[in-house]
N, C-alpha and C positions, 0 to 999 in steps of 0.2 A: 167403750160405749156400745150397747146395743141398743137397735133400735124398737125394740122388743123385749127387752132384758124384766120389765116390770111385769108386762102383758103377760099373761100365763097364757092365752093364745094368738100365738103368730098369727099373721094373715096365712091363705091358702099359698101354698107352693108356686100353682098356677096365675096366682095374684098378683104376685112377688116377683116371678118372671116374665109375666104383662107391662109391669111395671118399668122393670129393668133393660124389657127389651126397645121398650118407650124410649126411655131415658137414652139406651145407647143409641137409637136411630136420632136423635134430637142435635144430640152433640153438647159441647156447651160445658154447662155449671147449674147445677141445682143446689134448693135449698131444702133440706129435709131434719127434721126435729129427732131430737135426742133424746131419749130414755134410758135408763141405767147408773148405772155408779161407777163401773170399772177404767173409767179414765177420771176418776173425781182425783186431786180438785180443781185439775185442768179445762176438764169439761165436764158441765153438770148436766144432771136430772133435767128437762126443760131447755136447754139451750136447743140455737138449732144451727147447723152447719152449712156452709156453703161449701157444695162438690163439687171438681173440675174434675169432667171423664177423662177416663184413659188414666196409663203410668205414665206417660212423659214427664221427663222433670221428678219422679220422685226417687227421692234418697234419705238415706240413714236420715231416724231422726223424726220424719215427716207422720203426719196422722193420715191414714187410708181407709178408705171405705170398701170392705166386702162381703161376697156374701159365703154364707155360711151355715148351713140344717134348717134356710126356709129364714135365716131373716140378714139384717144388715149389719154390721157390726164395725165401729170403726174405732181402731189402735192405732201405735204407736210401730214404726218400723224399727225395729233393731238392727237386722242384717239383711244383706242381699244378695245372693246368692244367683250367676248366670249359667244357668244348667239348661241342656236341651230338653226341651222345646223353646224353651222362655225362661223368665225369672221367675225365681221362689224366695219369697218375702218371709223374715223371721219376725211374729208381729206379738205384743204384749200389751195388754190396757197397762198404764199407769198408776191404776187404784187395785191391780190385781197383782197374788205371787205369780200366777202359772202364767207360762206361753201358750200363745195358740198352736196348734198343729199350721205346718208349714202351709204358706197360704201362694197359691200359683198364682200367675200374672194373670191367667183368664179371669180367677175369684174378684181380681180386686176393680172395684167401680171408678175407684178414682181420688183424688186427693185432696183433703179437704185444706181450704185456701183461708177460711173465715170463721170463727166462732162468735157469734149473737148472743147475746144476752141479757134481756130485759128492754129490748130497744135501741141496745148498744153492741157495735162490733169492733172484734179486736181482728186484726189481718194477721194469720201468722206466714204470711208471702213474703216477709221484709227478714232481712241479714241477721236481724238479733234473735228473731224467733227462729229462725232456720239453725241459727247458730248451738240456741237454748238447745231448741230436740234434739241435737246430734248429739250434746253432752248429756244430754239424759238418757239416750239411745247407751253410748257409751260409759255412761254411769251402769246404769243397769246391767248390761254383760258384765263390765267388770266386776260387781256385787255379787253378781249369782257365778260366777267365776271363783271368786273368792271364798262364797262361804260354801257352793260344791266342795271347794277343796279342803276348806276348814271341817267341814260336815265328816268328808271322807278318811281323815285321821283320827277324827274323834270318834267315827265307827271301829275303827281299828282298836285305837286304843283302851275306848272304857266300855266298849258296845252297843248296841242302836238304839234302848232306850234313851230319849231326852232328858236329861237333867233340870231340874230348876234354871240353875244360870245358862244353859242354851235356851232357853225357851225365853228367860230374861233377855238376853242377849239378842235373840230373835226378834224380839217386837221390840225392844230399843233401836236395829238397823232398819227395821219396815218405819216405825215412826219420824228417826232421822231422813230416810229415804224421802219420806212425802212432805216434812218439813224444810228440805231440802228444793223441793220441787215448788213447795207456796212461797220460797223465797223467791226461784226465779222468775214464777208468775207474777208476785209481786211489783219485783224490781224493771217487767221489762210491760207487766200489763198498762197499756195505751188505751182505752176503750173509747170508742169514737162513736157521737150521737148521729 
């Protein structure tokens, strides 16, 4: 999710770090609106978040807010990694193939506790939803783990053009992947008025 992902113009730099600096002196949990696709179809276009500053508490698994080239941007945490100075978060939309470049503990605003939508919130603070992300956290490395190394024989062996059936094969794992994903939304979405 970016929160600027549609907008073809960010807010000012200056704006953005007004804002942010607000936000950090306040403390708390805010609530700020969603734009984009790249976490669809966990979290949509329109939806709006509730953010708890700071990292405390977050782990594999969890959606995080930060920032990012002047806007906000909140993924999913895959890895976590504790390097000096601080932690360096391994972070991916949901609705996206690529990772983000390594996102440092200063980047990240905070963690979102709440998704709204339409009136309605779903808490992802509770054991099952905590539970969901880890296994999609961990689904996902082990996918791109997999087909890295699937990728990488098949370089070898027949050469780096794509084939029909890779490219079949491709979007049959990204489809399962996200069908995969509206199942556990499905199965564990609670939406509370």
């Amino acid at each position: 999710m970016e929160t600027s992902n549609t907008d073809p113009t960010p807010p000012p730099p200056s704006l953005l770090k007004a804002a942010v600096d607000l936000w950090d002196q306040a403390r708390g949990q805010h609530l700020i609106p969603v734009t984009g696709r790249s976490m669809q179809p966990f979290i949509q276009d329109g939806d709006r978040v509730l953010v708890a500053h700071g990292i405390a508490g977050v782990r594999r698994g969890d959606v995080v807010v930060f920032r990012r080239e002047g806007r906000l941007i909140a993924h999913r945490v895959l890895r976590i990694y504790h390097r000096q100075p601080g932690r360096v978060f391994i972070t991916k939309g949901d609705g996206i193939r690529r990772f983000d470049p390594p996102v440092h503990a200063g980047e990240v605003l905070g963690r979102v506790l709440t998704v709204e939508r339409d009136g309605q919130q779903l808490s992802l603070d509770t054991f099952s939803w905590r539970a969901a992300g880890w296994l999609i956290a961990v689904g996902t490395l082990s996918w791109t783990t997999f087909y890295g190394w699937s990728r990488d024989i098949k370089r070898r062996l027949v050469g780096s053009r794509p084939s029909r059936l890779t490219v079949t094969l491709n979007r049959g794992a990204t489809a399962c992947s996200s069908l995969a994903l509206k199942i556990v939304q499905a199965a564990l979405c609670r939406w509370e008025a």
